[in-house]
N, C-alpha and C positions, 0 to 999 in steps of 0.2 A: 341843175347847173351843168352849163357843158363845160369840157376839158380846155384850162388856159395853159399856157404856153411858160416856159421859164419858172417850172418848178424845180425845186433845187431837189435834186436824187443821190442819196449816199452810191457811189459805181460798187463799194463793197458788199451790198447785199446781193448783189448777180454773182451765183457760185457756179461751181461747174456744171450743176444737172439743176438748179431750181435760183427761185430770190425766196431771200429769207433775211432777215432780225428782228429786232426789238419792237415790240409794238408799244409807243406810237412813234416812240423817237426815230426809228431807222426805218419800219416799216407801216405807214400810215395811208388816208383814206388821199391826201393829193399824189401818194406814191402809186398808188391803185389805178387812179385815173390817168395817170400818166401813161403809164404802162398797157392799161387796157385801151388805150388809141395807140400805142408805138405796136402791141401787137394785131390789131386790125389792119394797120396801115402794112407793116412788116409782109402779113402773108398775104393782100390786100383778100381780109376776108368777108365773107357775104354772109356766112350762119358760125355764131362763134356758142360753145355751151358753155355754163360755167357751175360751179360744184362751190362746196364751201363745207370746210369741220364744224369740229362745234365749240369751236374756243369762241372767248367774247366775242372777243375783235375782228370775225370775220365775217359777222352778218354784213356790217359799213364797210366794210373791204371790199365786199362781193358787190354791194352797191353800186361803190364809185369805180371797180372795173368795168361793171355793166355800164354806168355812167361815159364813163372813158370809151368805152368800145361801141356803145350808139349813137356817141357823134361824130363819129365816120363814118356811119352809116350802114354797119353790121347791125345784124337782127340778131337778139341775143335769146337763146332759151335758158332758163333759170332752173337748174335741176336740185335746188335747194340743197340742205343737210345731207351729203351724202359720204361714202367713203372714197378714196379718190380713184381708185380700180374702177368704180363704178361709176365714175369720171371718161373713165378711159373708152369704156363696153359703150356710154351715152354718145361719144366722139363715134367712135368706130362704127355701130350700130346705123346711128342719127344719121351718118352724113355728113357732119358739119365739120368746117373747112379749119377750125380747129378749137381747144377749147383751155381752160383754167380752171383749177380744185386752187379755193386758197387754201391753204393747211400750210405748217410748218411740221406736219411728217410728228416725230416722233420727241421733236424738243419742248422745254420748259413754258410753262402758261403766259410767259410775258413774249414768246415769240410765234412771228407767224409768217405768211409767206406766200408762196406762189409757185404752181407746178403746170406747166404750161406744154402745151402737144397741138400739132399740127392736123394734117386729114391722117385719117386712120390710126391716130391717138400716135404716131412718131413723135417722137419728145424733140422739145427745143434744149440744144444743151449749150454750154460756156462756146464749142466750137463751132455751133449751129443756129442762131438766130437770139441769142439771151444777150452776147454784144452787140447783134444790130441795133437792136432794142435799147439796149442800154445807152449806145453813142447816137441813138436817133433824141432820145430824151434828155441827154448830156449837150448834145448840140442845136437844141431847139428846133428842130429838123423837122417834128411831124407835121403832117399834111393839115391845113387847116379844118375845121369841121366841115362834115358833109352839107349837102342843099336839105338832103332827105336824113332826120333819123333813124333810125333802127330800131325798129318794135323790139317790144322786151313779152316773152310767151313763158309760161311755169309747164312743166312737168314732173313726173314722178315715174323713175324708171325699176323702183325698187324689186316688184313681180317680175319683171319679166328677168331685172339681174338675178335674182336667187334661181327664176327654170334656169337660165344659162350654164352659173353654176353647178347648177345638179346636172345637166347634160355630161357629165366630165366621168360621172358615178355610174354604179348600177344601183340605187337605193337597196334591191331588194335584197341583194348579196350582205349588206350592211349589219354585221351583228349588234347583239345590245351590250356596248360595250361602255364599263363605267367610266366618264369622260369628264374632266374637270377646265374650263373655260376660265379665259379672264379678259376682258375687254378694255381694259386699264380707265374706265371710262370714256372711252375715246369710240369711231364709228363703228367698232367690232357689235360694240351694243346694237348697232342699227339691225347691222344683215345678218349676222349670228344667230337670232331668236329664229329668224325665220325660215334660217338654211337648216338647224338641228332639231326643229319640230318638225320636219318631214322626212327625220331620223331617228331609228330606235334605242340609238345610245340613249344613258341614264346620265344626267347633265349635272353638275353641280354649276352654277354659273357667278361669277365674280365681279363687279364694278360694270353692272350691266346696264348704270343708272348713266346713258351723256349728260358729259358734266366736266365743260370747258375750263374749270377750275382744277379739276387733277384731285379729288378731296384726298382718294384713298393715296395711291403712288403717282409717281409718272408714268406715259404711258410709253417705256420705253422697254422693254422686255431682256434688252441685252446687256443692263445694269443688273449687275444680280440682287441688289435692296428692293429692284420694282419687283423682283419674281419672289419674293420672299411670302407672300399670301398664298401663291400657287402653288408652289410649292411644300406650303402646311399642311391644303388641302387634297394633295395629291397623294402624302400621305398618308392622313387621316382618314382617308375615303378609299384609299387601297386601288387608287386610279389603274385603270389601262394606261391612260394618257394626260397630258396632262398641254392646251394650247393657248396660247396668249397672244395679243394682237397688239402692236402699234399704235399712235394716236389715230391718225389716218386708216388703219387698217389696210394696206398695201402690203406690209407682212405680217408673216405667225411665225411664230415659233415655238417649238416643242419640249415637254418635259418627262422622262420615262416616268416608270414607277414605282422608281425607287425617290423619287423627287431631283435627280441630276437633268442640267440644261442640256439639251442636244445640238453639236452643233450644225452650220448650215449646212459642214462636206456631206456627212453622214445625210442628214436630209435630202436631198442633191440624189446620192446614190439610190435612198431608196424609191425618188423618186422616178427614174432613169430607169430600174427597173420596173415600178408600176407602169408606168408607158408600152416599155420596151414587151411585158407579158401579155399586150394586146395590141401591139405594131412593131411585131419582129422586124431587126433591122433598120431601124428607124434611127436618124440622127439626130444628137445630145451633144448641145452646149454645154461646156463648165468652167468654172474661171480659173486663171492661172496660180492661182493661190489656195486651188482647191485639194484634198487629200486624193493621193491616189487612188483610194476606194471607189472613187466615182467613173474614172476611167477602167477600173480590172471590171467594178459592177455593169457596165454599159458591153464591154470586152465580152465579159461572161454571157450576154443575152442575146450576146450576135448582134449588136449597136455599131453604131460610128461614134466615137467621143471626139470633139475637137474641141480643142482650149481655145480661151478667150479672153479678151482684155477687158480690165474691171470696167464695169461703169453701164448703167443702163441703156444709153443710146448706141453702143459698140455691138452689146447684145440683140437688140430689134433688129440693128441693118445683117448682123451675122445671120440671124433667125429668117430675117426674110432671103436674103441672099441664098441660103440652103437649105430653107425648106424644113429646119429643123423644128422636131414636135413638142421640144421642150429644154427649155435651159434654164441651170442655177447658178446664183452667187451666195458665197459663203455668210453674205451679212444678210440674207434670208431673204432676196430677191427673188423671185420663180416666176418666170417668163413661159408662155404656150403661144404654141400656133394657132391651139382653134378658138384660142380670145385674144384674137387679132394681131398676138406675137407680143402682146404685152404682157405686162407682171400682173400677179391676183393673190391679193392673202388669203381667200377662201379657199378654192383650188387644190390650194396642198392639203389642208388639213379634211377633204372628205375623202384626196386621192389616198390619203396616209392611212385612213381609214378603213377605206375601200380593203388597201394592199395586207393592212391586219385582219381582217376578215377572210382574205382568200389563204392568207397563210394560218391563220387560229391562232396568233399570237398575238400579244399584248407588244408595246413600244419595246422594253424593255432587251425582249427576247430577239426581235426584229434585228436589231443594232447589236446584238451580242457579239457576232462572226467579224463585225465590220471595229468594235470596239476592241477586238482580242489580238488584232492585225495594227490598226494604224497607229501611232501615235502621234498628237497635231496638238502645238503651241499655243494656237488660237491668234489672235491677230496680238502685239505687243508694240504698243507706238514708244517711239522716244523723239524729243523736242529737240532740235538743234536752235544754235544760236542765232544763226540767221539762214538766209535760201541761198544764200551763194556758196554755204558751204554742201548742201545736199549732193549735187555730182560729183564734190568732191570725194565725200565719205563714200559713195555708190565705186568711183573708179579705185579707191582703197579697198573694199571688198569685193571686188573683182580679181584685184592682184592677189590677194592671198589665197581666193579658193580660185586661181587658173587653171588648177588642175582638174578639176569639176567641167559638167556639158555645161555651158552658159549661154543664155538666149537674154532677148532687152526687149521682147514684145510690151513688157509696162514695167516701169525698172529693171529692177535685174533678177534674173532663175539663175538656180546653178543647181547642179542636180548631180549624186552621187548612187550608187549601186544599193546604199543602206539608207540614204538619209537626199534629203531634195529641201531649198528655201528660195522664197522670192523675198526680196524689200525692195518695196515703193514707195515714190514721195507721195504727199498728198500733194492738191491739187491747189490747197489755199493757203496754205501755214508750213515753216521750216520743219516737217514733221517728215520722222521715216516708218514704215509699217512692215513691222517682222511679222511671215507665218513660215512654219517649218513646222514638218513632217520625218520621220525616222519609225524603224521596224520593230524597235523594243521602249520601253518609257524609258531605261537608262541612258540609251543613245541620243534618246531626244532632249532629256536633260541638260546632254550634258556640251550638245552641240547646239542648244537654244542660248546657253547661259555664255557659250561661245561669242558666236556669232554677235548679241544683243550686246557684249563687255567690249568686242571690234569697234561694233558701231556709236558707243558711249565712251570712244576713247577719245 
């Protein structure tokens, strides 16, 4: 069946970095196809790849995008079941002029989606081609079908993504360190097995069964009820570590061993330094919401740290712009130059490895210096009543801390000698996003519950 015209597309599943809802109501198999010609036609592409999770509803997803995108006349290759990073490495790698993972990332089993990148896996975002897309299909715009279709070819990039990955490591530096996994059922299961048997760590491994269904938790890590298995077994098992991965497997994220969540600043830092101790001087992206440890950690190695504004597309063009060999965000994003300036959930967790190995320390201890210094909020949303009021609340809390350095690179910093906060709106909902940071846990206390009673007034 090829792509008809005057399909009706909810405009609210196009968010600012990806599409996503409900499957089937909001995000379905004529939504698929729509889309997979408005983005052919979009970048007018010739080799498009395409990925898929492992939730139900994305095998017919990935169909009728293929569908959609071979009657314009793109030649599709079909990278099956895969994790979306390795989405990205298939884009970058391949050649191809650009591609699609459908996944819905790290939400609930009845959602799913679309994550879409151009040549060299550059992301389409809300301000870069996800509206063209959207008012091409909203206005019955796209180009009719090709003369010629578009062959559809299968590969499997799995081998060569796991060398890649390990290119990042010294394997043989790698101690056997007791290491406890959790794949939430989601694609960690795929590449995980294969990247830690050609590591001497001793594994415990968790929901390693894909399993679009979610039996055990969701596969969401930064809900602390998903981490709550990982955490027994971290434990119980008297872990070094303790890493857990997303649906999609795009992030990890880490658990010391005492079974506490670590968060992404910290991670961020130690990863800046794993870089930084085998390319002195090298320049580190962090996001502006990040804790200061990341910028003293990067200081201390003889780095360059430059802040950055949230959001993954900000990051690539910053990355590529300067050449830098590695950037994080705090919601566990981790972006490298030399995969191709994109994000990778494997990546951290062999470099984390690595960096406990060269030091002889467990997670725990790593983070000790960095835990005894920062204190940081975590991120703290509150809902307003509507978006009209967002600038308003934002120029209220500018007047009261005037006195403060304040910058609006992504809402508003305001930065003080003991204590530093950003709040940001979000990007789709009347919502504001506290993180702050202070030098003792009572200052941050007491200037968190501040700031958050300002903005809930």
């Amino acid at each position: 069946m090829s792509y008809e015209k005057a399909v009706k597309v909810d405009p609210a599943i196009f968010k600012a970095y990806d599409v996503r809802g409900v499957y089937p109501a909001e995000v379905n198999e004529d939504t698929a196809r729509a889309i997979g010609a408005a983005f052919v036609a979009y970048l007018h592409a010739k080799r498009v790849a395409v990925g898929r999770d492992m939730r139900l509803s994305s095998p017919p997803l990935a169909a009728a995008f293929i569908d959609g995108a071979t009657s314009q006349g793109a030649d599709v290759t079909d990278y099956g079941m895969i994790a979306t990073d390795m989405l990205y490495f298939a884009v970058a790698r391949d050649g191809h002029d650009g591609g699609v993972q459908i996944t819905a990332s790290h939400n609930p089993k009845q959602y799913n989606g679309m994550k879409m990148v151009r040549r060299e896996a550059f992301p389409l975002s809300g301000d870069e081609g996800l509206a063209e897309i959207r008012e091409m299909i909203g206005g019955d715009s796209i180009p009719a079908p090709a003369r010629r279709r578009g062959a559809v070819t299968t590969k499997n990039a799995l081998d060569e993504y796991v060398d890649h990955v390990m290119s990042f490591v010294d394997p043989s530096i790698v101690r056997p360190f007791n290491v406890v996994l959790d794949a939430g059922s989601g694609m960690g299961g795929l590449v995980a097995p294969r990247l830690f048997d050609r590591l001497p760590c001793r594994t415990t491994r968790l929901c390693f069964d894909i399993d679009g269904r979610f039996p055990n938790h969701e596969a969401n890590p930064l809900i602390a009820e998903n981490r709550r298995d990982i955490v027994e077994r971290v434990i119980a098992e008297k872990a070094d570590v303790g890493i857990a991965w997303d649906g999609d497997a795009d992030r990890c994220f880490f658990i010391d061993g005492t079974g506490d969540f670590v968060s992404g600043d910290f991670i961020t830092a130690l990863l800046a330094e794993a870089f930084l101790l085998k390319n002195p001087g090298a320049s580190i992206i962090y996001d502006l919401r990040a804790s200061y440890a990341v910028k003293d950690i990067v200081g201390r190695y003889g780095g360059t740290a430059m802040m950055n504004r949230v959001g993954h597309a900000f990051f690539k063009r910053r990355m590529r712009e300067t050449n830098a060999i590695f950037g994080g965000e705090v919601t566990g994003h981790y972006y490298f130059r030399d995969n191709f300036f994109a994000d990778n959930g494997f990546i951290p967790a062999i470099l984390i490895l690595e960096l406990m190995s060269k030091k002889g320390q467990p997670l725990r201890d790593l983070l000790q210096p960095l835990a005894s210094r920062y204190f940081i909020s975590g991120e703290i949303n509150t809902k307003l009543p509507s978006m009209t009021l967002v600038p308003e609340k934002l120029d209220q809390i500018a007047a009261r801390y005037s006195d403060g350095h304040q910058y609006k690179l992504d809402g508003l910093s305001v930065e003080y000698p003991e204590w530093h906060f950003n709040v940001r709106p979000s990007n789709t909902e009347p919502l504001l996003r506290l993180n702050l940071e202070a030098t003792t846990p009572e200052l941050m206390a007491e200037k968190r519950d501040e700031v958050v009673a300002l903005i809930r007034s």
